[in-house]
C-alpha positions in Angstrom: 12.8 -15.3 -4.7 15.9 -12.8 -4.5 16.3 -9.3 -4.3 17.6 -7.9 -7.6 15.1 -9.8 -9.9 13.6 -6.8 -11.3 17.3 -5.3 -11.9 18.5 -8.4 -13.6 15.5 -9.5 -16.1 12.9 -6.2 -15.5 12.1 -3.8 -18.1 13.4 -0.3 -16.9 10.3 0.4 -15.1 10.1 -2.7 -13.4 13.4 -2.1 -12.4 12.6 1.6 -10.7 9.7 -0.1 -9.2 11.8 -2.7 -7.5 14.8 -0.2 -6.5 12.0 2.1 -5.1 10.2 -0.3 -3.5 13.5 -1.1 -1.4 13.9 1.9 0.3 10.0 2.2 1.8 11.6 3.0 4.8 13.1 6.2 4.1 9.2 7.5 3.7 7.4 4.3 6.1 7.2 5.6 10.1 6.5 2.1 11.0 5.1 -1.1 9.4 1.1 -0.8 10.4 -1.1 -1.4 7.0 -2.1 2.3 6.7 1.2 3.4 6.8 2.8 1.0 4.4 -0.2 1.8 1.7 0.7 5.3 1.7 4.3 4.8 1.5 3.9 2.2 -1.3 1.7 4.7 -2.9 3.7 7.6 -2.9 6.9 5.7 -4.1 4.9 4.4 -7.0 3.6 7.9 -7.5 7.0 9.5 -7.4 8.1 6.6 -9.7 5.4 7.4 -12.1 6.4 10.8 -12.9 10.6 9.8 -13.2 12.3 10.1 -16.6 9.7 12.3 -18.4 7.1 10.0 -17.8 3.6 12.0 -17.7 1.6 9.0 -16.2 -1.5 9.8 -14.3 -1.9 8.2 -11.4 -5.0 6.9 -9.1 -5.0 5.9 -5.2 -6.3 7.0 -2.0 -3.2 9.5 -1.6 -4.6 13.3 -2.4 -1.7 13.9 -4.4 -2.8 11.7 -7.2 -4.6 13.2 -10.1 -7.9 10.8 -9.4 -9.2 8.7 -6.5 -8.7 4.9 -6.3 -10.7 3.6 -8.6 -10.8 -0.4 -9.6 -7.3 -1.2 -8.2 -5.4 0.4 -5.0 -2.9 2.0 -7.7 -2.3 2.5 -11.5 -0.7 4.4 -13.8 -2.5 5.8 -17.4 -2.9 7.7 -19.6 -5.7 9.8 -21.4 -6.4 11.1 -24.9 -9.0 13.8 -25.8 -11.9 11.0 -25.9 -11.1 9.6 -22.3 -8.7 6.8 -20.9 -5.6 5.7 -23.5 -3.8 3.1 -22.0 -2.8 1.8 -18.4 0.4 1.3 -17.7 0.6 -0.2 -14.2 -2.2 -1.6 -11.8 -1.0 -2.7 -8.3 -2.7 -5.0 -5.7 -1.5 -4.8 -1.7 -2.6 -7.0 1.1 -1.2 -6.9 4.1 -1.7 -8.8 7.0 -4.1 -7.7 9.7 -2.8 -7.2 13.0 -5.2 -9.4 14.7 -4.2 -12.5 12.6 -8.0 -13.6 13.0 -8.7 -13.9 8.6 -7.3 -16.5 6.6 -4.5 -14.3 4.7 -3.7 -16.3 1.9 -7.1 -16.1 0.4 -7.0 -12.6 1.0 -3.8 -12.4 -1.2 -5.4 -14.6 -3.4 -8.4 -12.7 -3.8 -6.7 -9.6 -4.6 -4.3 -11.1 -7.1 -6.9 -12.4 -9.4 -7.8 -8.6 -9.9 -4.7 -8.1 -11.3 -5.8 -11.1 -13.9 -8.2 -9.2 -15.3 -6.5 -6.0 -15.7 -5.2 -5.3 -19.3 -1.9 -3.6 -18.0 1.7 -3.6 -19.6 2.5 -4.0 -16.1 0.8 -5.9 -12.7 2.0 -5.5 -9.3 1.3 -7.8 -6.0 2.6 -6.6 -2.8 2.2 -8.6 0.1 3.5 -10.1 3.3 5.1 -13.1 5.4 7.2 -13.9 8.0 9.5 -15.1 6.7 11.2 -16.1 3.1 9.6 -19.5 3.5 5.8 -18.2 4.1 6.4 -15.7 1.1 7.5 -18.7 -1.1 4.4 -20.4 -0.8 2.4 -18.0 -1.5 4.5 -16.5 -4.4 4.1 -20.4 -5.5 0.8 -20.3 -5.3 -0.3 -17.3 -7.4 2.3 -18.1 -9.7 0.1 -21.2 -10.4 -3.1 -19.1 -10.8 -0.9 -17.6 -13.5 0.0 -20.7 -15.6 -3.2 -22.2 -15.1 -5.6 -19.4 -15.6 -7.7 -19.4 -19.5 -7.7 -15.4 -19.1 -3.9 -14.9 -18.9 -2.3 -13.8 -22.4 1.3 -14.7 -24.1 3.3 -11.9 -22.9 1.5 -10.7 -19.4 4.5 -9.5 -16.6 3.1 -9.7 -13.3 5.5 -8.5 -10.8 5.5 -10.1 -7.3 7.0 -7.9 -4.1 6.9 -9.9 -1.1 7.8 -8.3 2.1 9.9 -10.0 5.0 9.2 -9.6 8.2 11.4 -11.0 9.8 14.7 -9.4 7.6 13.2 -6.5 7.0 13.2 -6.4 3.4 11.5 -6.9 0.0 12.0 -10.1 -2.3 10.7 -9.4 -5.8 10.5 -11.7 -8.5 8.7 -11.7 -12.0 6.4 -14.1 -13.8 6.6 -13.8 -17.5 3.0 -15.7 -19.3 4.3 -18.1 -22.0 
């Protein structure tokens, strides 16, 4: 994992994404779950609407036009019949405090949402300790990607894994061959 994947191989949104995504902590008080989601949310929001984009957007944040619905964030669009397309859908787990639930199967769990979304773009967000912890699991979904019937020639999942002990996001991409 490294820090400028998105910027190097992302599409222009992917690379916003990633470049917003780094600087959580000029919106984030402190690192507690419900205060990370609605940072994360409101970056993506912001990001939404950058560059003329006119995306819609859905999460628990009030500023959105419509309530979470299906995934904790995405970006669409409507026509006059109903929903058009959806541009992103985004997945975040963090850890709980209490360290009493067996995380990785709650990232896990959470990341095969993002398999059945039909998206341009898929985002997990999630935690470790350290670059080592976030590797494995970034290995493991990864592998739910290659192996899985329902992923399509094409799909861009986008992976940002936080570290807790630098401080920092490490993004990285998985393209479907």
């Amino acid at each position: 994992m490294q820090t400028n994947f998105f910027t190097e191989n992302g599409h222009e949104i992917e690379k916003e994404i990633s470049e917003s995504l780094s600087r959580i902590w000029d919106i984030a008080e402190d690192s507690t779950p419900t205060i990370w989601t609605t940072a994360v949310n409101t970056i993506l929001s912001t990001t939404a609407k950058q560059n003329d984009r006119k995306y819609f957007t859905a999460s628990k944040l009030r500023t959105c036009e419509n309530h979470e619905w299906l995934y904790d964030f995405v970006w669409y669009d409507n026509n006059e019949f109903g929903l058009n397309d959806v541009y992103l859908v985004v997945e975040s787990e963090w850890k709980n405090p209490w360290g009493n639930e067996d995380y990785s199967y709650d990232i896990q769990y959470d990341f095969e949402k993002l398999i059945l979304a039909r998206s341009i773009y898929k985002l997990m967000i999630f935690e470790g300790d350290n670059l080592d912890e976030n590797s494995q699991y970034l290995d493991t979904l990864k592998k739910i990607v290659i192996n899985c019937k329902l992923t399509r020639k094409g799909d861009r999942y986008m992976f940002a894994a936080w570290d807790k002990d630098k401080q920092e996001f490490y993004f990285d991409l998985q393209i479907a061959d």
